[in-house]
C-alpha positions in Angstrom: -0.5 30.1 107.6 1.3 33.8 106.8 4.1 34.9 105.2 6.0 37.9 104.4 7.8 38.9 101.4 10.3 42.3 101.8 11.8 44.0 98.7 14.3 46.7 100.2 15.9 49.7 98.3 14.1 49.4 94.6 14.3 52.6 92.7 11.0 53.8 92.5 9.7 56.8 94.7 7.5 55.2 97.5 5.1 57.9 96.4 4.6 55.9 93.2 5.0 52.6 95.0 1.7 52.9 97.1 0.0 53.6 94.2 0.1 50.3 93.0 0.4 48.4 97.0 -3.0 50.4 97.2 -4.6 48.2 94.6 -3.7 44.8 95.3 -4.1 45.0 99.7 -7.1 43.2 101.3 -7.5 40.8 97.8 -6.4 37.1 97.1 -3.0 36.5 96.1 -4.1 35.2 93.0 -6.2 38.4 91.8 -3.6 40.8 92.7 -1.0 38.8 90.5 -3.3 39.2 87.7 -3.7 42.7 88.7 -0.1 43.6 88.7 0.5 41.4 85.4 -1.6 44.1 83.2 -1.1 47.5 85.4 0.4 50.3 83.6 2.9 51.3 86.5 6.4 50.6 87.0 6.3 49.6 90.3 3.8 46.6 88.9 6.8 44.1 88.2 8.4 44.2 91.5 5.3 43.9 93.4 4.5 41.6 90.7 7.8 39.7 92.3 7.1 39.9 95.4 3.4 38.7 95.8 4.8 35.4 94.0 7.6 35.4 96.6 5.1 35.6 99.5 3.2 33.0 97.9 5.9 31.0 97.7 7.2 31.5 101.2 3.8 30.3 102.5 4.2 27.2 100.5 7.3 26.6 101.9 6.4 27.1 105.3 3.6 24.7 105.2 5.4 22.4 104.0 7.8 22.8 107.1 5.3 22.3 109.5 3.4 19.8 107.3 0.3 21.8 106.7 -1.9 21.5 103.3 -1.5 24.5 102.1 -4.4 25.8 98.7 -2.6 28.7 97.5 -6.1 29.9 95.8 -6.9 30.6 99.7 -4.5 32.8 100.1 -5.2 36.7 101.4 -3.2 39.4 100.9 -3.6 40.7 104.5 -0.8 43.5 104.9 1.0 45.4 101.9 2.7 48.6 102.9 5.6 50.5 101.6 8.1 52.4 103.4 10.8 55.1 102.7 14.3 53.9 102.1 17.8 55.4 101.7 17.7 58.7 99.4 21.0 59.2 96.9 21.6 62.7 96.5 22.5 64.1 92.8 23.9 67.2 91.5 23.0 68.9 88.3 24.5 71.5 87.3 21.9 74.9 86.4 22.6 78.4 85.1 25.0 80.9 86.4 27.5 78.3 88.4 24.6 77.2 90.3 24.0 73.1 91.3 20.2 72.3 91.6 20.1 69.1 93.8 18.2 66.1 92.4 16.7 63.5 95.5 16.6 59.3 93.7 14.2 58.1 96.6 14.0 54.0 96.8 11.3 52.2 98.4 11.2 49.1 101.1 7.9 46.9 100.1 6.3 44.7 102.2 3.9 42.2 101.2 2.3 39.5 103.9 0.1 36.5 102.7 -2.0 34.7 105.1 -4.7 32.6 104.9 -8.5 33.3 105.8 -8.7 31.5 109.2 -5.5 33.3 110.4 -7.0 36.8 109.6 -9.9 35.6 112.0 -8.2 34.0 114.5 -5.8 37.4 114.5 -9.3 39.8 114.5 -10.4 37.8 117.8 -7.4 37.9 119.3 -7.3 41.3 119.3 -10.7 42.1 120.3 -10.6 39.8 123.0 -7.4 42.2 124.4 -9.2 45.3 123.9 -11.9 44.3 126.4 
């Protein structure tokens, strides 16, 4: 079973963003939680978020297609993050001069799935490669 969780346009630099997407990709969902419950960064909470959403999401689809679903199995197989709109500032600097100021935001993408799918997925695409 995978799922994806998307958080578009959050006010934090993407820069800063992949920091923290960085740590949690490739572990279970339930590790990077804890992870994001204790990291210093302020991108922590919405990633926070959004692993829990993703989580959620797979229990939701499995339930759909009536699939047990351990949510302890659960793989973070794909976290990325992606630029978003930029608002552009003004601040006003010496001698009549405006300095501009760039507020970046940040699309984050989070995709659970479980172990068997990341298998059947590697296979897959080894077996197109040949």
């Amino acid at each position: 079973m995978e799922a994806t969780a998307k958080l578009r346009s959050v006010r934090i630099t993407p820069q800063k963003a992949r920091r923290v997407v960085d740590l949690i990709r490739g572990k279970s969902a339930e590790e990077a939680l804890a992870l994001m419950k204790f990291a210093p960064q302020a991108a922590a909470e919405p990633v926070n978020k959004l692993i829990a959403s993703a989580v959620a999401n797979a229990r939701v689809k499995a339930d759909a297609a009536n699939v047990r679903l351990d949510e302890s199995d659960l793989i973070i197989s794909a976290a990325f993050v992606d630029e978003g709109a930029t608002m552009k500032r003004f601040m006003p600097r010496a001698q009549g001069r405006a300095a501009q100021i760039l507020k970046r935001t940040s699309h984050i993408t989070v995709v659970v799935s479980t172990p068997d799918e990341i298998v059947a997925k590697a296979t897959a695409q080894k077996a197109r490669t040949k």
